[in-house]
Structure formats: structure tokens, C-alpha cells
C-alpha positions in Angstrom: -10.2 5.8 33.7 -11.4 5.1 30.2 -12.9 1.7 29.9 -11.2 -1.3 27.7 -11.2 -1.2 24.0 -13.8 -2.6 22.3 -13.7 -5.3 19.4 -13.7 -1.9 16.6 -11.0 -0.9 18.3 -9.0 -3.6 18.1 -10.1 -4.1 14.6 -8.8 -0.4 13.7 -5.5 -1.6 15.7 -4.5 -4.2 12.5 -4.0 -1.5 10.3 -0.8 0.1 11.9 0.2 -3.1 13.5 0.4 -4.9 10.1 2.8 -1.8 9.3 4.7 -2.0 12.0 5.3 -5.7 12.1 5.2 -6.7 8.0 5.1 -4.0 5.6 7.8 -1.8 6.6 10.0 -5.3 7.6 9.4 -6.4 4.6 9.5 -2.6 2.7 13.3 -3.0 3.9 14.0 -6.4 2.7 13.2 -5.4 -0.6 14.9 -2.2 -1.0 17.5 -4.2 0.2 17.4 -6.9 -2.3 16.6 -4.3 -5.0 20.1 -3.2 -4.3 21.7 -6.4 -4.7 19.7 -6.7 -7.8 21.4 -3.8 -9.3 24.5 -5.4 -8.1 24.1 -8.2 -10.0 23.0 -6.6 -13.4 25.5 -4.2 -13.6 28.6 -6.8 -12.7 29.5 -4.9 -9.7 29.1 -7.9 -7.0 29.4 -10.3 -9.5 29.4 -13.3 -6.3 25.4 -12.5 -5.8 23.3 -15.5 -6.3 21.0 -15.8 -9.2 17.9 -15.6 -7.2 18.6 -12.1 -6.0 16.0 -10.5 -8.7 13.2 -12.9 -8.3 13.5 -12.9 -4.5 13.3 -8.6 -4.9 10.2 -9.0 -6.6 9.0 -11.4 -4.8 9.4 -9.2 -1.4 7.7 -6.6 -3.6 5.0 -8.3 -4.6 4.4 -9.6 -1.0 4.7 -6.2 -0.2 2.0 -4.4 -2.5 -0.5 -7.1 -1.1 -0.1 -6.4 3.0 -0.6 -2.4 1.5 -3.2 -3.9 0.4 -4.4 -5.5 2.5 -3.9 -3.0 5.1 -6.0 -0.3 3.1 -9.0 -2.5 3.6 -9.0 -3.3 6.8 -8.8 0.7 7.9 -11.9 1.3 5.3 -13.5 -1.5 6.8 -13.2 -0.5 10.0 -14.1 3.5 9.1 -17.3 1.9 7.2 -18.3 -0.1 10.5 -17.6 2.6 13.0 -18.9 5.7 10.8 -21.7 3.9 8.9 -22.2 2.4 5.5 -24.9 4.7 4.6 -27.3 1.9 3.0 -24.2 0.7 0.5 -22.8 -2.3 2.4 -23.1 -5.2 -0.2 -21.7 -2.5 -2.8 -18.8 -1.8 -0.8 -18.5 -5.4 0.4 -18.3 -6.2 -2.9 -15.7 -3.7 -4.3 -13.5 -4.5 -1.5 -13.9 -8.6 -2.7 -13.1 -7.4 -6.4 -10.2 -5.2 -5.0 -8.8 -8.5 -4.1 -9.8 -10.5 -6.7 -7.5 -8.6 -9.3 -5.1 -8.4 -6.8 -4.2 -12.1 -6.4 -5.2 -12.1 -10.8 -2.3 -9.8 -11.0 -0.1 -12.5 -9.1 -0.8 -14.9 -11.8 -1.2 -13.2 -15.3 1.7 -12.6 -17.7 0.4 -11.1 -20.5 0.7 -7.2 -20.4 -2.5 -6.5 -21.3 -4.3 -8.1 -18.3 -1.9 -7.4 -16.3 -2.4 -3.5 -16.9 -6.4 -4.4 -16.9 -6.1 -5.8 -13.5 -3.8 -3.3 -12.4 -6.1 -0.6 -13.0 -9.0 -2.9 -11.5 -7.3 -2.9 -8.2 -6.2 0.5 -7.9 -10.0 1.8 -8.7 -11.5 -0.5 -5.9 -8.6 1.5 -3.8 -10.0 5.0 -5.3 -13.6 3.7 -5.5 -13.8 2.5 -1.7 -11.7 5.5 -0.3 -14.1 8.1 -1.7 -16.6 7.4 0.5 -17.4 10.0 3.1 -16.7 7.8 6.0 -12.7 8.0 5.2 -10.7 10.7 6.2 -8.5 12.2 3.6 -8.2 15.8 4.9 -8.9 17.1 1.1 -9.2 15.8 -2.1 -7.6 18.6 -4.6 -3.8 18.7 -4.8 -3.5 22.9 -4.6 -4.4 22.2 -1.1 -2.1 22.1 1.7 -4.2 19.5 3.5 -3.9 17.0 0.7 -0.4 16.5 1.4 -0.5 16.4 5.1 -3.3 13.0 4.3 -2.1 9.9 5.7 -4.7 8.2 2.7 -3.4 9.9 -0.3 0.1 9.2 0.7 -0.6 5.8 1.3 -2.6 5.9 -1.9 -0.2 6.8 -3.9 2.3 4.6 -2.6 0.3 1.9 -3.2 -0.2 3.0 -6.9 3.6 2.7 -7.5 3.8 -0.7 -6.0 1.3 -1.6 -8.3 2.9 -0.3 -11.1 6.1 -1.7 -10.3 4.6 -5.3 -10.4 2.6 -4.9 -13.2 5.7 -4.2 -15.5 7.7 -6.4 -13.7 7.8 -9.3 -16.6 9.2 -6.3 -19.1 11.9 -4.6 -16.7 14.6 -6.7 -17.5 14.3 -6.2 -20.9 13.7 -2.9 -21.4 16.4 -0.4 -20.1 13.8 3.0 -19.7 11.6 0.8 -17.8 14.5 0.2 -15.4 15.4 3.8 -14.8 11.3 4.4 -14.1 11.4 1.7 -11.9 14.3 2.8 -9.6 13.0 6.5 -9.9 9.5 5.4 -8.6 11.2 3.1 -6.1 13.3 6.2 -4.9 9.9 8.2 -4.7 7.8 5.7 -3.3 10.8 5.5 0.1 10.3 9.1 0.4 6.4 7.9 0.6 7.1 5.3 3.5 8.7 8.2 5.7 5.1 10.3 5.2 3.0 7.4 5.8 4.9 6.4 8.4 4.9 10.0 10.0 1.0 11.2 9.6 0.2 7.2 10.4 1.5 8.0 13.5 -0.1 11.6 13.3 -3.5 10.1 13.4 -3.3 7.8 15.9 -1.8 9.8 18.4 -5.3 12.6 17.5 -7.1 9.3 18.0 -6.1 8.8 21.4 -8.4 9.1 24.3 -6.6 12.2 26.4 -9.5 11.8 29.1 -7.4 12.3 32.3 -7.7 9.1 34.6 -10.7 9.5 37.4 
């Protein structure tokens, strides 16, 4: 029989149980809310409360952070199980600044540093995910494997979000930004079904298939 998990197991567990109990809860919350919000602006439920829009991109911005969050903890646990190769304060430290313009982007209105801080967060994402120790089945798109990789779905899911908030302040006023908002939305829940379906891909080939002694 194969012996109890140990504490880097459990700590590779928190990835795909934050999904299963936040992000995708919340991932439906805000899709719903989204539609409401469409409601609302276009007069078709005209009954909607005001707060409909700000609680959508609230859910979303809640959201884009547990995706966030989520990312790190499975590098983490990929750097502690596979080896940081002499780099741990440099990683350490580009996960921290990963978070850092994270919670900036929370707070900062102006576009400018929203944008700066957008790109910030999503090259800590591309910086830290680069490393050897992280399994991304390829890293060219004219390959099959790239999109059969749990991490460049995720990835790129995680880029929309982040795009999404970061022209969030300008959406209601600019129509075109609207229409690319709802036509990454509609992309990024086709994303959620892959990374929901290699997720579970991967941890079923992670799964000890010894046969109990």
C-alpha cells in the first residue's frame, strides 16, 4: 500500500483545490453577473440594481487574483519538489513582485500604471513559468503539445483576466472596448473547460497506480 502523503504533496494539493472550491465558484458568479451587467446597460432588465457592474468586476478581479494565486503555489511547489537549481532568492523574489503589481493593479487608476503593472505581473507569470522545473509539454505554438499544456492554457487565461481588469476603468466608456471585452470573456470560458480538463489530465498521470500489497 503506498504510504501517506507527505507535506509536498499536500502543498501540490492547493492548486486544484483552490480551483475546485473558489476560482471556478467564483468564475461562474461572474459570468453571471457579467450577464446581468449587459442587462442593465442595454435596458433589457431595466429592474437590476445599480451595483450589478461593480459587483461583476469585483468577482473578476477576485477572480484574476486566486488564478493568481493559484499559479504560484503550483511553481512553488514544482521549484521545491524538482529543485531550484541555485536561483531561490531570484525566484522567491519574482514570485513577491508578481504579487506586488498584482495587489498595485487593485489600487491604481491611471492607465498608464495600470498597463505598467499589468505587464509587471504577467512577466513574473512568464518569467517564473520558464523555468525547467515546470511542465509545459512545449513552448512553440505549431506544436500539438502546446495546446494539450495545462500551463499555457492557464497562462493565457490568466492574461485575459488581466487584461480585462486593467481596462476596466475605460469599458464603460468606450463602446470597442466593450465588444473586446465580451469577446475575450467568451474566449477565456472556452479556456476554463481546457484548464479544467488537462488540470484533471495531469493529476490523474500524477497518481500513484502502485497496486496495494
Amino acid at each position: 500500500m503506498s504510504g501517506p502523503l507527505s507535506p509536498l504533496d499536500w502543498l501540490g494539493l492547493l492548486h486544484p483545490v483552490l480551483a475546485i472550491l473558489f476560482i471556478y465558484p467564483v468564475a461562474g458568479a461572474a459570468i453571471r453577473l457579467g450577464i446581468l451587467a449587459r442587462e442593465k446597460r442595454t435596458g433589457y432588465n431595466t429592474a437590476l440594481p445599480e451595483t450589478v457592474p461593480t459587483e461583476h468586476w469585483q468577482h473578476g478581479r477576485w477572480l484574476l487574483s486566486a488564478m493568481v494565486v493559484a499559479s504560484l503555489i503550483a511553481y512553488l511547489e514544482s521549484f521545491l519538489r524538482h529543485g531550484a537549481n541555485g536561483q531561490g532568492w531570484v525566484l522567491f523574489l519574482a514570485g513577491c513582485g508578481t504579487l506586488i503589481a498584482l495587489l498595485a493593479l487593485w489600487k491604481v487608476q491611471h492607465p498608464a500604471l495600470r498597463a505598467s503593472f499589468t505587464g509587471l505581473c504577467l512577466a513574473g507569470l512568464l518569467g517564473l513559468g520558464s523555468q525547467p522545473q515546470i511542465e509545459r509539454l512545449a513552448d512553440v505554438p505549431w506544436q500539438a503539445e502546446f495546446w494539450r499544456s495545462h500551463y499555457w492554457s492557464g497562462l493565457l487565461l490568466t492574461a485575459l483576466l488581466l487584461f480585462s481588469l486593467a481596462i476596466r476603468p475605460l469599458i464603460p466608456q468606450i463602446s470597442r472596448l466593450r465588444r473586446l471585452h465580451v469577446s475575450a470573456m467568451l474566449l477565456g470560458c472556452v479556456l476554463f473547460a481546457v484548464v479544467a480538463i488537462t488540470g484533471c489530465r495531469d493529476l490523474l498521470q500524477g497518481i500513484n497506480l502502485n497496486p496495494v500489497a
